[in-house]
Backbone as CSV, one residue per row, in Angstrom:
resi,resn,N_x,N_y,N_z,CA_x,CA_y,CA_z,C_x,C_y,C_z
1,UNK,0.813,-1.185,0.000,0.000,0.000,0.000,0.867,1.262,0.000
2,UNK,1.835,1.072,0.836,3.004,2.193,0.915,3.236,2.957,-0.570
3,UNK,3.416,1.784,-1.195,4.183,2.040,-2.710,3.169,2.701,-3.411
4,UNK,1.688,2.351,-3.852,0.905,3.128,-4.239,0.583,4.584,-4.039
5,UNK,0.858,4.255,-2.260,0.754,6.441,-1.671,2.034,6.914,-1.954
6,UNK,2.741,6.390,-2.683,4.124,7.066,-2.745,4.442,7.670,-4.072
7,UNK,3.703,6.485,-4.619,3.472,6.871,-6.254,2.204,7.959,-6.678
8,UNK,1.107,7.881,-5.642,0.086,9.034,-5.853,0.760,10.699,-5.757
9,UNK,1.320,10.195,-4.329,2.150,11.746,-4.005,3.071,12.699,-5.187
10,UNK,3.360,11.347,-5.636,4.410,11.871,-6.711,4.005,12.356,-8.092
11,UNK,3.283,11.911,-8.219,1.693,12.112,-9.312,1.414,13.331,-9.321
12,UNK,0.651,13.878,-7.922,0.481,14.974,-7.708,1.253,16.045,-7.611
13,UNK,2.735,15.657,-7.394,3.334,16.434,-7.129,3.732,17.400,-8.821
14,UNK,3.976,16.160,-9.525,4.551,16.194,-10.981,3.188,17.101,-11.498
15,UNK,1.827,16.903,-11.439,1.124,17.776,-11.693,0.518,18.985,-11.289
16,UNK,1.433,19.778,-10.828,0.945,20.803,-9.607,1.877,21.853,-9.800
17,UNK,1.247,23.102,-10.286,1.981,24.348,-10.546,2.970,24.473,-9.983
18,UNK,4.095,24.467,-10.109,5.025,25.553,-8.785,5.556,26.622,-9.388
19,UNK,5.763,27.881,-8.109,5.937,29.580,-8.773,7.155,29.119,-9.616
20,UNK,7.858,28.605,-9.144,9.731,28.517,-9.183,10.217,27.748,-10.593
21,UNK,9.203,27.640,-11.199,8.859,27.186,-12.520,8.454,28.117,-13.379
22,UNK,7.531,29.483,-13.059,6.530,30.123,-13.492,5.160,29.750,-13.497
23,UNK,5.075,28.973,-12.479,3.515,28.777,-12.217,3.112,27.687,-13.743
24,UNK,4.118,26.668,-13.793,3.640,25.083,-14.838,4.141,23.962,-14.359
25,UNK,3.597,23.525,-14.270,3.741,21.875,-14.051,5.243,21.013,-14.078
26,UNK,5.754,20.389,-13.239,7.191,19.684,-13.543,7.089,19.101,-14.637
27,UNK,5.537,18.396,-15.166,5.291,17.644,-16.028,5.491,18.125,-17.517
28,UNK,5.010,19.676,-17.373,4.869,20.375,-18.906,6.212,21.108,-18.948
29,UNK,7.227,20.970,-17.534,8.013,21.987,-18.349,9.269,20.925,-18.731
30,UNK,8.933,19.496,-17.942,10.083,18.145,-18.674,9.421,17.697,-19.795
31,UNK,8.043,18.150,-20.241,7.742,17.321,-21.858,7.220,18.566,-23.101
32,UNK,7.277,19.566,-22.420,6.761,21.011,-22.860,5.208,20.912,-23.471
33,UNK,4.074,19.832,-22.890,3.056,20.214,-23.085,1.816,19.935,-21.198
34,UNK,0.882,20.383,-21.033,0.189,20.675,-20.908,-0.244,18.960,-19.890
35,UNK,-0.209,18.508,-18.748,-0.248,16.868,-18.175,-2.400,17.050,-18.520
36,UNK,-2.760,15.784,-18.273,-3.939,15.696,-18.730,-4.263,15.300,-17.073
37,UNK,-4.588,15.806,-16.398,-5.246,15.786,-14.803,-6.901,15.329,-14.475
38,UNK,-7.522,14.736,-15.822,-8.519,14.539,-15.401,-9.141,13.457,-14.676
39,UNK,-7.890,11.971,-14.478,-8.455,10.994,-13.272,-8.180,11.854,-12.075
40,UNK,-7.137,12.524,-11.712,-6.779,13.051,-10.885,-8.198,14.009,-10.151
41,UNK,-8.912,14.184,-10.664,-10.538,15.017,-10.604,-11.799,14.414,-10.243
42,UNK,-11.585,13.282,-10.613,-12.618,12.318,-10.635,-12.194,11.064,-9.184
43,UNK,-11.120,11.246,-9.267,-11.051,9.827,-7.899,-10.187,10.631,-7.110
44,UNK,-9.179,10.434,-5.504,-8.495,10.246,-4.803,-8.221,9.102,-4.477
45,UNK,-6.681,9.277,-3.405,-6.355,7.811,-3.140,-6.723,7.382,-2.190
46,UNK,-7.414,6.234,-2.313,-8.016,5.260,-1.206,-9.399,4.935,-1.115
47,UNK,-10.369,5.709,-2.417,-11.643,6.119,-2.099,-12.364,4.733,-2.454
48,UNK,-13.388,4.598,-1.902,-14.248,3.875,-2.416,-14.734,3.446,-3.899
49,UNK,-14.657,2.673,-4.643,-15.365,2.381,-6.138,-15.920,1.205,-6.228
50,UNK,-16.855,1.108,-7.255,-17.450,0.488,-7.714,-16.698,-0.353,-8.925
51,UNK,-15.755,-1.565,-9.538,-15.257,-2.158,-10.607,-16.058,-3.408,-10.888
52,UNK,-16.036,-3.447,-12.316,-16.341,-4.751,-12.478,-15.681,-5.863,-12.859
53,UNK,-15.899,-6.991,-12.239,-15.385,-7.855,-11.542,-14.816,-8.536,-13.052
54,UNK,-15.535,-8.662,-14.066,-13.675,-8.929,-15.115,-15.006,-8.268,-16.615
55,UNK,-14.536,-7.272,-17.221,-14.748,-6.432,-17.931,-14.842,-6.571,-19.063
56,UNK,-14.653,-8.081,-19.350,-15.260,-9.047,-20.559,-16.344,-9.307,-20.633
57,UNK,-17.370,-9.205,-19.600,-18.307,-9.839,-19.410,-19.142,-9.080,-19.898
58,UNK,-20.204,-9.098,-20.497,-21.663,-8.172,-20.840,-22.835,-8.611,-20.147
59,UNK,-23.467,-7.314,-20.587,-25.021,-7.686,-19.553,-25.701,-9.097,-19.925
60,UNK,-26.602,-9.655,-19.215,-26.873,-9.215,-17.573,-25.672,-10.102,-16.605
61,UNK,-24.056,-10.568,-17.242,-23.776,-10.881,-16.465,-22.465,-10.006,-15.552
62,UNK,-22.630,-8.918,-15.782,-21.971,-8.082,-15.056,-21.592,-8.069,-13.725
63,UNK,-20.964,-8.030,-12.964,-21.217,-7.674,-11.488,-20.039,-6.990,-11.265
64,UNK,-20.345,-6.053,-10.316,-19.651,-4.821,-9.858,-19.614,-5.292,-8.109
65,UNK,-18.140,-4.854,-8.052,-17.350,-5.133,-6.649,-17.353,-4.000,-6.421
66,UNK,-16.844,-3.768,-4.619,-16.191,-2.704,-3.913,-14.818,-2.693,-3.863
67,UNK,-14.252,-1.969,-4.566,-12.669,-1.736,-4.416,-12.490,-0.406,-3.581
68,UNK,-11.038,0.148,-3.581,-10.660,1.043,-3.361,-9.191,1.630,-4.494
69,UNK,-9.251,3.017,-4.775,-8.664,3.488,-6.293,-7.439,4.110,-5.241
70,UNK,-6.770,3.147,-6.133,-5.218,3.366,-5.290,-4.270,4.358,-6.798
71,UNK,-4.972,4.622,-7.577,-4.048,5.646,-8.436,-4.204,4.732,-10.040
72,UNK,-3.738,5.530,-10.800,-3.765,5.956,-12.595,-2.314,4.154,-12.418
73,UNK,-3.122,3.308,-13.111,-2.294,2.195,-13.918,-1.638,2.400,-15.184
74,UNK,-0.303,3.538,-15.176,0.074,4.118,-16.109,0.654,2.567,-17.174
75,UNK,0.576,2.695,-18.096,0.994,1.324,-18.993,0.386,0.621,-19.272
76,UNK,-0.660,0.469,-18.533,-1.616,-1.065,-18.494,-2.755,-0.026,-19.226
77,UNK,-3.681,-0.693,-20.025,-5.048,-0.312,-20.612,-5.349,0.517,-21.274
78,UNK,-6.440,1.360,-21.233,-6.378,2.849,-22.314,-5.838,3.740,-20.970
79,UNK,-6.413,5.007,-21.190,-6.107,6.213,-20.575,-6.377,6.611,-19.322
80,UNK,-7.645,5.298,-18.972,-8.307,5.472,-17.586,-8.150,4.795,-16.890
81,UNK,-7.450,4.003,-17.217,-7.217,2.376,-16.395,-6.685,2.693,-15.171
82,UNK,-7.345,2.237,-14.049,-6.748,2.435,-12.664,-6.294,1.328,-12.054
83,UNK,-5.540,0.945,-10.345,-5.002,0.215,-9.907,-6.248,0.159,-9.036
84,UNK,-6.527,-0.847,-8.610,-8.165,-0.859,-7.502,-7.599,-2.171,-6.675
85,UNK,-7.252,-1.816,-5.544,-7.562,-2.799,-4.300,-8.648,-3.641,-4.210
86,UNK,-8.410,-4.678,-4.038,-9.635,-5.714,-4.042,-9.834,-5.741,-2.593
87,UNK,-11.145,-6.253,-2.480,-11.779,-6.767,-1.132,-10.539,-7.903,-0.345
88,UNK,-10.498,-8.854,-1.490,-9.180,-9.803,-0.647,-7.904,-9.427,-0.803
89,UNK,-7.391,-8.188,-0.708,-6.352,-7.536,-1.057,-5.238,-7.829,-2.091
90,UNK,-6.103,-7.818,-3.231,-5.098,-7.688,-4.459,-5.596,-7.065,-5.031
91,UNK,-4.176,-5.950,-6.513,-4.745,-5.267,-6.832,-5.094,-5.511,-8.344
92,UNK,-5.909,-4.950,-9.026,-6.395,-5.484,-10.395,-6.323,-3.622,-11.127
93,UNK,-5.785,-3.853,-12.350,-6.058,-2.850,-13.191,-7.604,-2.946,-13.558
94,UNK,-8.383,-2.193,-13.679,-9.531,-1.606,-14.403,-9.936,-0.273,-14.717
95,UNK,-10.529,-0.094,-15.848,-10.802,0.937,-16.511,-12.429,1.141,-15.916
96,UNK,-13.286,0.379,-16.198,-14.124,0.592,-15.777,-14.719,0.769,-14.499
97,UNK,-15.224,1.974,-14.389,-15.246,1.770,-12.678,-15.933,3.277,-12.000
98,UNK,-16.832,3.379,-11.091,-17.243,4.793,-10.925,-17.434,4.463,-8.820
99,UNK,-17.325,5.783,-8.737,-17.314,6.131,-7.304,-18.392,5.601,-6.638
100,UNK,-18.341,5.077,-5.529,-19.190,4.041,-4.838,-20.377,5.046,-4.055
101,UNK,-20.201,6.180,-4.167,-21.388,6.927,-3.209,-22.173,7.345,-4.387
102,UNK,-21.791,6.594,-5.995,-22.956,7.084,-6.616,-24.026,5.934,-6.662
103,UNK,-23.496,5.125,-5.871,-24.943,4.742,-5.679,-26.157,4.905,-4.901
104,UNK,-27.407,4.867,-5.392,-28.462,5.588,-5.080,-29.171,4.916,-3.424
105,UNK,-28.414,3.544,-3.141,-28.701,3.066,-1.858,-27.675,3.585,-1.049
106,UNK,-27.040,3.678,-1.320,-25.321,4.113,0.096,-25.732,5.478,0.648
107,UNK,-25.781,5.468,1.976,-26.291,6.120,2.274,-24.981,7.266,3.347
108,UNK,-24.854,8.626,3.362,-23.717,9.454,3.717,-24.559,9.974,5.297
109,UNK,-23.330,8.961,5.983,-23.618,8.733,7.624,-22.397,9.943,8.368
């Protein structure tokens, strides 16, 4: 788990203005364009999600697990592919996958 928050931190870090740069990214000023931050918007590390359980499958035999989004699976999949903690603690790349409080039963205690 260590290694994942170590690799998020660093993530963030690489995408995150600093003045001492001119206010751009470590990312845009070592590749001179512009980092694409939009998983970074949509999840944090550790949060709750919703994946499905192997992404071959089509309706109605779908089923969707509770993971937790341990960060961007850079290499593996298309563009969205994340690292997700499993219930029995392993981790699985998936792309597919949305935040667990959107579901309409979970209720915010």
């Amino acid at each position: 788990m260590w290694a994942f928050a170590l690799l998020y931190i660093i993530l963030v870090h690489n995408l995150t203005a600093i003045e001492s740069l001119g206010w751009i990214t470590p990312h845009q000023k070592a590749f001179g364009i512009p980092p694409d931050v939009s998983m970074l918007t949509k999840f944090h590390f550790y949060q709750p999600v919703y994946y499905l359980e192997c992404e071959h499958n089509s309706f109605p035999a779908e089923k969707e697990l509770l993971g937790w989004w341990l960060g961007p699976a850079h290499n593996t999949g298309d563009a969205f592919c994340s690292h997700i903690l499993t219930t029995n603690n392993t981790v699985v790349p998936r792309s597919a996958l949305r935040t667990a409080h959107d579901n309409p039963l979970h209720e915010n205690k």
